[in-house]
C-alpha positions in Angstrom: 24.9 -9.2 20.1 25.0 -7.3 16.8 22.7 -7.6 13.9 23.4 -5.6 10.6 22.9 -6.1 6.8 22.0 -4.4 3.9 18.0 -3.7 3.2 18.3 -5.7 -0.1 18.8 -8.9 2.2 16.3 -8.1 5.0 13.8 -5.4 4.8 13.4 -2.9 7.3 9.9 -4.3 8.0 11.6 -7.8 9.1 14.3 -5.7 11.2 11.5 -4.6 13.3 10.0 -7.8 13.1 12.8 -9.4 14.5 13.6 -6.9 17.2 10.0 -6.9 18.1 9.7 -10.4 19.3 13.3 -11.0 20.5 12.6 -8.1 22.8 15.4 -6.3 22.0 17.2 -3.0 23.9 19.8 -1.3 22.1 20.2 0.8 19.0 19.3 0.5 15.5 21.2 2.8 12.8 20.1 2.8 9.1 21.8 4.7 6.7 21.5 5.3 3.0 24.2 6.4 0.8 21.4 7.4 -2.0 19.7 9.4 0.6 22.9 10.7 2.0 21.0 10.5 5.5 21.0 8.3 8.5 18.2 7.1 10.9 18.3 6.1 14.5 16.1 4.1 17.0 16.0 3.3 20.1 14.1 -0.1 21.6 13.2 -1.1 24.6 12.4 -4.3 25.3 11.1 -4.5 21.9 9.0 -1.1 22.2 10.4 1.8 20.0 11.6 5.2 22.4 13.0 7.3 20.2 13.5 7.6 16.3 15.0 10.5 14.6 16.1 10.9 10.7 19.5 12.9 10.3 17.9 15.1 7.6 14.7 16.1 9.7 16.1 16.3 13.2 14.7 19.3 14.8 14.4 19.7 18.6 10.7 19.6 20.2 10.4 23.0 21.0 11.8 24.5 17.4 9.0 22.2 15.9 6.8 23.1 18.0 7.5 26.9 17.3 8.0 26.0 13.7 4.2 24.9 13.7 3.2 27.9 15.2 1.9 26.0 18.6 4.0 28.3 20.9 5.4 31.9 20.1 8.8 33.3 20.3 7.9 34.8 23.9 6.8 31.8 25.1 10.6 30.1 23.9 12.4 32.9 25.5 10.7 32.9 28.7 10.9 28.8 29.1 14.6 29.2 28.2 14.9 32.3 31.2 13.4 29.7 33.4 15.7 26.7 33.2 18.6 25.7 36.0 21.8 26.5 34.7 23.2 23.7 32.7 19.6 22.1 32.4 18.4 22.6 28.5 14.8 20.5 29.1 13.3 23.4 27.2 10.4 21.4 26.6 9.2 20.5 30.1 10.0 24.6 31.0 7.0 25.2 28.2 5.2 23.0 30.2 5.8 24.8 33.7 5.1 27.9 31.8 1.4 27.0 30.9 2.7 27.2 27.1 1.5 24.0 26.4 -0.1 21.0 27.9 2.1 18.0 28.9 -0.6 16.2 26.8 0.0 18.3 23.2 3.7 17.9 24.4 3.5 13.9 24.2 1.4 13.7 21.5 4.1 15.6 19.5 6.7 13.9 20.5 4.9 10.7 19.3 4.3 12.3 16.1 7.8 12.6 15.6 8.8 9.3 16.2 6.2 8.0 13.7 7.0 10.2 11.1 10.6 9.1 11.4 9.4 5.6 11.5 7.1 5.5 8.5 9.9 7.3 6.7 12.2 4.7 7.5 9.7 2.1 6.1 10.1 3.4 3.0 13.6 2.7 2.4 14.8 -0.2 0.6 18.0 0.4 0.3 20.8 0.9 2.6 22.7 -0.9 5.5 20.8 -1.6 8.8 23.3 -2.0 12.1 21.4 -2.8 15.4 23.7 -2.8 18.9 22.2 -4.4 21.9 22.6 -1.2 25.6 22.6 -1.9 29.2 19.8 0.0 30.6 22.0 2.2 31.8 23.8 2.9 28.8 19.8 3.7 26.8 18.6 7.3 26.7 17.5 9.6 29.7 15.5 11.6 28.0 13.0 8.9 26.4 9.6 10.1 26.9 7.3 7.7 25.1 6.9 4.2 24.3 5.4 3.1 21.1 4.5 -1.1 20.2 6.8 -1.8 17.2 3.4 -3.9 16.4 1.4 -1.3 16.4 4.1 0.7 13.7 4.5 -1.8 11.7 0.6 -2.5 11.4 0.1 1.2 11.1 3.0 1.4 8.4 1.9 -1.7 6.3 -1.6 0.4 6.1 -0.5 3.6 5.3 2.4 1.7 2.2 -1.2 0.3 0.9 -3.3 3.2 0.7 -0.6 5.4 -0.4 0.0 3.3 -3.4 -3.5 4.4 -4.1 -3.0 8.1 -4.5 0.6 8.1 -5.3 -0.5 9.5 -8.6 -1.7 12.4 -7.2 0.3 12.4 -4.2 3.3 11.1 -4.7 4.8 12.2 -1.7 4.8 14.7 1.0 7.2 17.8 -1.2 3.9 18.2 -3.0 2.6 21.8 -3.0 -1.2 22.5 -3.0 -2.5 26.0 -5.0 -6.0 26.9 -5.2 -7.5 25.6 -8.4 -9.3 28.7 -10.9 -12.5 29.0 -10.3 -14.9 29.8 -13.0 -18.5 31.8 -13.6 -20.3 28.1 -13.7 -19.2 27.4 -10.0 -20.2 30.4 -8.4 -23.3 28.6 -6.9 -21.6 26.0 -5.9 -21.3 24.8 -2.3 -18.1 22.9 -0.7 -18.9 20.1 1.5 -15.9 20.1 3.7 -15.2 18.4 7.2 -13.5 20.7 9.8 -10.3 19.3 9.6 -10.6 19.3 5.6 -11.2 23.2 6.4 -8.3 23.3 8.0 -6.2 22.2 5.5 -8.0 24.3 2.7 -7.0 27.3 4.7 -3.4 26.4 5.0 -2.5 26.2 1.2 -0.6 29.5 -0.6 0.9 27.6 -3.2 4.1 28.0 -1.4 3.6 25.4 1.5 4.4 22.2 0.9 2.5 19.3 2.6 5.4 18.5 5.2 4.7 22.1 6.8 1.0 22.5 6.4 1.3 19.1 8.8 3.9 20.6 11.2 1.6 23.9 11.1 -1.7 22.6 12.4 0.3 19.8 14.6 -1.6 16.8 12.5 0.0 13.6 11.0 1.6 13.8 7.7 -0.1 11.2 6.2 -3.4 12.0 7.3 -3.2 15.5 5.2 -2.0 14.0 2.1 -5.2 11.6 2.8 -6.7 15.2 2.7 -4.8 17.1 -0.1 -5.8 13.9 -2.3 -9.4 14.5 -1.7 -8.9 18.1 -2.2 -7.3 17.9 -5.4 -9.9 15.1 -7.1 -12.6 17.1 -6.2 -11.2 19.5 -8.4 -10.8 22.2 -5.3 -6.6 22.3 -5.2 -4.1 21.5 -7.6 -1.3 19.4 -6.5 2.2 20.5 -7.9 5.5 19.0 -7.4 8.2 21.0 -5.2 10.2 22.2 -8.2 6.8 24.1 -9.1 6.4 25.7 -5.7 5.0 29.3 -6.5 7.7 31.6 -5.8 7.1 35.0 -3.2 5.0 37.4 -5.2 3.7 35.3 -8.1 -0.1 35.2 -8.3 -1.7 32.1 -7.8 -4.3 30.5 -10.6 -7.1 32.4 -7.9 -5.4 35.6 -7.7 -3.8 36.1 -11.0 -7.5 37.0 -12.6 -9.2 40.3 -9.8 -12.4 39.0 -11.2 -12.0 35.5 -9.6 -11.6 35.6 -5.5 -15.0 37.3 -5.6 -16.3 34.0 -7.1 -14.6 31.9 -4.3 -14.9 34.1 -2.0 -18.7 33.9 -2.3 -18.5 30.6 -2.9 -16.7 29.7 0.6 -18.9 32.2 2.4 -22.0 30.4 1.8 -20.7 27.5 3.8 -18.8 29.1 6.7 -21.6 29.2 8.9 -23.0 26.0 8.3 -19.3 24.6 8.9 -18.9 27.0 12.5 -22.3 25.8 13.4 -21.1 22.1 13.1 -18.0 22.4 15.0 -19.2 24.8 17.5 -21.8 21.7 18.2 -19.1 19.6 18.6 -17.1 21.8 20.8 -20.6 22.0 22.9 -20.5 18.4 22.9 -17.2 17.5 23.6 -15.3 20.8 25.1 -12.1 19.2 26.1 -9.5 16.4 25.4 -8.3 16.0 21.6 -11.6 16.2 20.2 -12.3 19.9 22.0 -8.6 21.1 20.9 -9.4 20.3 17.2 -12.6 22.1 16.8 -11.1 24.9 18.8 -8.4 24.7 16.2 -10.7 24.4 13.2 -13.0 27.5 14.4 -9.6 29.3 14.5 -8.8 28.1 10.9 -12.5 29.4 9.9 -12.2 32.7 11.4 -9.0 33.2 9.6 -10.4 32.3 6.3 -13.0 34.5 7.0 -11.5 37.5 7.7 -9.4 36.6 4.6 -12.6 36.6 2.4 -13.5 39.9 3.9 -9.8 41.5 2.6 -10.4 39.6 -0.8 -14.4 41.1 -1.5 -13.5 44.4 0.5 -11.2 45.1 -2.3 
């Protein structure tokens, strides 16, 4: 049976809905003309397996190199390694110790909900959903996400956004070090690890869509964190159309008298921030919690030997 509309009628929240507790298997296409893009799901049984968004589709492995989480060696040698007319280049990382099979399913789940939420956000457009034999669904489905649980997790994340939309209006904003100034030279930054890790992401070229896909973290949980950033007075948020082109000075750099300050500034709570996380990494040395403070101790270091460049010269 075939279900299809436009979103004006029924939103893509009651689509779900619907295919949620009618169990549905099949596939659901919703396009946009405004958008000029297309997005496509996959249910099972009323569980979502796949979801991709035409503009955005990027194979595992690319985003995973994208976000710096394997190297091109480690691409080369999984592709050298797979049966000829095989191209799972993703379970060949796997094999080659590249990555775990758990960082593996968490990104793929990552995906999937950043298409999803995405796809929340439309309100326009036409909605077509096509009921599949099981054998006619997907192979190559490797998780299976409650539509409940996405559209829970969506209806949260369309509140609180509404909330620092005025800062944050959406994930093309670039974050730039805010000028510092003689009066704040003393002062101290309270920052959480993964706050840190953020903080040391931001050039004023990056936009917040790649400083997620860099340190492998949800999207909306960094604009969560580049809106706490930037009321604190730490970052300034600008839109895409101000990204700092290669080259150009940012506020920080443009005045030699002014990284010092930061720099010095930072510094004083490096160790008190390594000392925290190294704590936690004592306490908890594996599983997700031990990959993000190994993660954040990485970001420190590399902020640190960035201050070192900055005071050295």
């Amino acid at each position: 049976m075939a279900i299809e509309g436009r979103l004006r009628e029924l939103g893509i929240h009651d689509v779900f809905q619907l295919l949620d507790l009618s169990r549905k298997t099949g596939v659901l296409r919703v396009t946009s003309d405004l958008r000029d893009d297309e997005g496509v799901l996959y249910f099972d049984r009323g569980r979502v397996t796949q979801a991709t968004i035409r503009s955005k589709a990027l194979p595992v492995e690319l985003a995973l190199r994208q976000a710096g989480r394997i190297s091109d060696e480690d691409l080369t040698l999984a592709r050298s390694q797979l049966p000829e007319g095989r191209a799972d280049v993703a379970d060949a990382l796997v094999r080659a110790g590249a990555i775990s099979q758990r960082e593996l399913e968490r990104h793929y789940r990552l995906q999937l909900e950043s298409a999803v939420f995405e796809l929340m956000s439309w309100n326009e457009g036409f909605f077509s959903f096509e009921e599949l034999a099981d054998d006619h669904m997907p192979r190559d489905s490797r998780i299976s996400v409650s539509t409940e649980s996405l559209l829970m997790e969506g209806a949260r994340r369309i509140d609180e956004w509404s909330r620092i939309a005025d800062v944050i209006p959406d994930l093309n904003v670039v974050l730039d070090l805010a000028p510092f100034d003689g009066d704040q030279e003393g002062a101290a930054l309270d920052l959480l690890p993964h706050e840190w890790q953020v903080l040391t992401m931001i050039d004023g070229e990056r936009d917040l869509r790649l400083i997620a896909a860099s340190l492998g973290r949800d999207e909306f949980e960094i604009a969560k964190i580049a809106y706490g950033l930037t009321t604190t007075g730490i970052v300034i948020a600008r839109k895409e159309s101000e990204r700092r082109t290669p080259g150009r000075l940012s506020p920080v750099a443009a005045d030699p008298s002014l990284p010092a300050v930061l720099a010095r500034s930072v510094a004083s709570e490096l160790a008190a921030a390594r000392g925290v996380i190294e704590q936690l990494l004592r306490t908890a040395p594996s599983g997700a919690t031990g990959l993000e403070a190994r993660n954040a101790l990485e970001a420190l270091a590399k902020l640190q030997r960035a201050l070192e460049t900055q005071l050295d010269g």
